[in-house]
N, C-alpha and C positions, 0 to 999 in steps of 0.2 A: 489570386492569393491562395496559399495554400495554409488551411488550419488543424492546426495539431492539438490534442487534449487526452493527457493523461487523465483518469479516471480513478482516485481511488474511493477507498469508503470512508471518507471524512471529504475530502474537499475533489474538484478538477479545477488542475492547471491548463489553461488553454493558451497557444502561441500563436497568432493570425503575423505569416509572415510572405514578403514577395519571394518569387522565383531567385531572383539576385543576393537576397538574403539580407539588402540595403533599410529597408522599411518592416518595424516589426509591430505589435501590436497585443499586450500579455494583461489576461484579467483572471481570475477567479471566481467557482461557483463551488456549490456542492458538489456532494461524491452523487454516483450516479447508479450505483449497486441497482441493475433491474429488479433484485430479489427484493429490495425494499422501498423503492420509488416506482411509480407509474409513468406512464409518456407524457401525460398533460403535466405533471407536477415537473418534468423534465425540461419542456417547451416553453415553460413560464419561466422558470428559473432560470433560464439559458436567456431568455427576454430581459428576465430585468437584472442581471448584473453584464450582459457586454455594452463594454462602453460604446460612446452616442456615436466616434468617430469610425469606430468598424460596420461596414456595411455588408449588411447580410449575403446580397447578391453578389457582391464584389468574388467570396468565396467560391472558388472553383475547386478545388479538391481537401479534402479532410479524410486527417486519419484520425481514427478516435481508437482508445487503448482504455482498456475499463477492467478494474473489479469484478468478479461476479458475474462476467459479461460471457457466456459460454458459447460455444457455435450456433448453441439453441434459439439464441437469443439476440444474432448478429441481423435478423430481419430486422426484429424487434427496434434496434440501435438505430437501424440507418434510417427506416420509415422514421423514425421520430425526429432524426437531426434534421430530413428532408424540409420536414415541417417549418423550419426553422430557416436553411438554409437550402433556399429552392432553385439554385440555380447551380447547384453544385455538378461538375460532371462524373465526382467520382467521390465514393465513399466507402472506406477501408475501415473495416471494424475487429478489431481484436484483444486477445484475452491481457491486460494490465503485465502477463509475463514475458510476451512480446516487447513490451514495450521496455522492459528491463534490461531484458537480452540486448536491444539496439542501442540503445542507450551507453551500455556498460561494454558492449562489446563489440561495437559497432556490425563488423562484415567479418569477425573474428572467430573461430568455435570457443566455446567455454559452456562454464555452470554459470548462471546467473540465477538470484534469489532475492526477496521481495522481503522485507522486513518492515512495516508500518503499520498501518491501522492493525489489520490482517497481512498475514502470512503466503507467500507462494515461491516457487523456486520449479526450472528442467533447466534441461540441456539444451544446447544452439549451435548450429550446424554454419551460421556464418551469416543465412538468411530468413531462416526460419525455425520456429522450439520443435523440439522433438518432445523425448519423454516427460512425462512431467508427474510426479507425485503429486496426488491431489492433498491439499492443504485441506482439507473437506469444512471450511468456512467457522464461521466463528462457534458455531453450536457445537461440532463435532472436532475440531483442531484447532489450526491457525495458531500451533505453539512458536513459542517464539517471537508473535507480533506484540503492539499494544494494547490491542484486545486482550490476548492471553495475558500480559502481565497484568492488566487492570480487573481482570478473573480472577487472577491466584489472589493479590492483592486484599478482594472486597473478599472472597472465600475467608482467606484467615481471616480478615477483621471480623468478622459473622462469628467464627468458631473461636475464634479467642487464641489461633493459633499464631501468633508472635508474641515477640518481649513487651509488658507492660508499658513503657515509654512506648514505643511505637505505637501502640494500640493507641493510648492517648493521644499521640501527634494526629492520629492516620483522621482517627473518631472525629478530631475539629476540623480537620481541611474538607473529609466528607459533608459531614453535617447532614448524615439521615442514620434512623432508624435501622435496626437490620429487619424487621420488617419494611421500612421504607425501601429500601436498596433491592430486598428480594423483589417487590415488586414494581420498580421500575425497568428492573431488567427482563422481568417475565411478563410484561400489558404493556409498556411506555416502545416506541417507534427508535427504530437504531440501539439497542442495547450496546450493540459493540461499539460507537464510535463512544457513549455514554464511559466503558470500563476502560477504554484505550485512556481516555483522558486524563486517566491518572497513572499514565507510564512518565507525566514528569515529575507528578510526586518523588514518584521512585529514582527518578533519573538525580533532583535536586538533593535526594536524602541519603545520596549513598554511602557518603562518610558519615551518617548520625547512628547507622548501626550496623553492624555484618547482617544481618536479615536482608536488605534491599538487596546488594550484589550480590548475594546468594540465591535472592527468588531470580533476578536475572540471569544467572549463571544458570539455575536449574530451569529457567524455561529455555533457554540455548541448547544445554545439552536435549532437552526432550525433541525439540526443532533437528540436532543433531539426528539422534536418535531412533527418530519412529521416521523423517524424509528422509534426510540426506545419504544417510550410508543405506538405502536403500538403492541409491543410485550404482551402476556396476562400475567400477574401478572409480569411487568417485574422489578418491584421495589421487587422483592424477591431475586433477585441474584442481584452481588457484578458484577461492569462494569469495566471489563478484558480489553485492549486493547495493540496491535501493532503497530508502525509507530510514525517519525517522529514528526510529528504534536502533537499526544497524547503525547510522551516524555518528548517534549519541550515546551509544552504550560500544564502542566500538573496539576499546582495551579488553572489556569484558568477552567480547564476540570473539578477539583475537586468543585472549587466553583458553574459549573452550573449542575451538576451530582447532586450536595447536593438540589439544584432548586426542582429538577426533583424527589425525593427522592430517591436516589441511593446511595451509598457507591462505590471510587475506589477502587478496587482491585489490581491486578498485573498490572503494563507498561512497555513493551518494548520498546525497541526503534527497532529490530528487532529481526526478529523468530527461527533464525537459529539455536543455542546453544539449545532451546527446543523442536527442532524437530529432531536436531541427539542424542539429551538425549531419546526422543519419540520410535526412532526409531531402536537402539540399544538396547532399553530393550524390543522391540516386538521380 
């Protein structure tokens, strides 16, 4: 059996599928960000949500695609799936932009970009990412994602910078303090997946005021802005993306993409279907 698992920073999709493609086998766990989970809290979690009819041993190859998951850290990945799945003959571990790239672009070259929790995007040669702008994670970037808009979002709520109706609506669906909120985001575990959470706020409110599609629009262009036209001639290729965000806010994506002189191309909403298409015909 060969098992696949996207990794982002809110949830992993996992696909436990045969060689022939016939018998499939798809559950959900958490995100697996090594920067903020350990191996044992990994091995458990992985324990107790696959379901009872997938057998560990059965698994002979997996490719695992992770968040956060850097070369540094591809020991780290495989010693801990081992654990788990000990009979495995082969274990492929790579960075979540990978996993974008094949997905959206199969054996294709292009740009592929990451739009979810967090933020990531390079370039793809057909089999493997080349350049890549570092999205430098949620502390430092990641514009563009859910994170970043559930940042700008609780920011103005704090400073009072939106329209009074908003501030009202945003204050009740919150329901903390901005002492409260400062300090779940700076001592409480996962702050990002925490601010991401309210990119549906945003996504549900978009005709209640021009503020929401403008805070989306301006964290696009910055996503624009500070990654992508860093890229060299990157207005020659069609802007591919993955996640959540790109999905759902995807008129808006296409109006600042057109800014930028870009063309959308392909949007997921996630990777999976095109990585065990990927992967089944390697």
């Amino acid at each position: 059996m060969i098992l696949i698992a996207d990794s982002g920073a809110t949830k992993t999709q996992w696909a436990c599928v045969s060689p022939d493609g016939k018998k499939k086998t798809e559950f959900f766990s958490q995100g697996y960000n090594p920067n903020y989970i350990s191996g044992p809290e990994i091995v458990a979690d992985i324990r107790a949500t696959m379901p009872a009819e997938l057998e560990a041993d059965a698994v002979r190859e997996i490719y695992f695609y992770g968040a956060g998951v850097t070369p540094m850290q591809y020991g780290f990945m495989e010693e801990t799936l081992r654990k788990v799945f000990g009979k495995a003959d082969r274990v492929f571990i790579a960075m979540d932009t990978l996993a974008s790239c094949r997905a959206l672009l199969q054996r294709e070259s292009g740009f592929a970009a990451i739009l979810g929790t967090g933020s990531n995007s390079c370039l793809y040669d057909g089999e493997n990412e080349g350049l890549n702008v570092d999205s430098c994670g949620f502390i430092l970037g990641d514009e563009g994602s859910g994170g970043y808009l559930g940042k700008r979002l609780i920011t103005d709520f704090i400073r009072g910078n939106m329209p009074a109706a908003v501030h009202e609506m945003v204050g009740k669906v919150i329901g903390k303090s901005n002492e409260e909120l400062i300090d779940t985001i700076y001592t409480k575990p996962f702050p990002n997946r925490f601010c991401a959470q309210y990119a549906r706020l945003i996504s549900e409110n978009l005709d209640f005021d021009p503020y929401f599609p403008e805070l989306v629009k301006d964290a696009f262009r910055k996503f624009f802005s500070r990654i992508v036209t860093h890229y060299p001639d990157y207005q020659q290729y069609a802007f591919n993306a993955v996640g959540s965000v790109a999905y759902y806010f995807r008129p808006l994506l296409e109006e600042v993409a057109a800014e930028f002189g870009m063309k959308v191309g392909t949007i997921l909403q996630a990777p999976m279907e095109g990585l065990i298409q990927y992967h089944l015909a390697k």
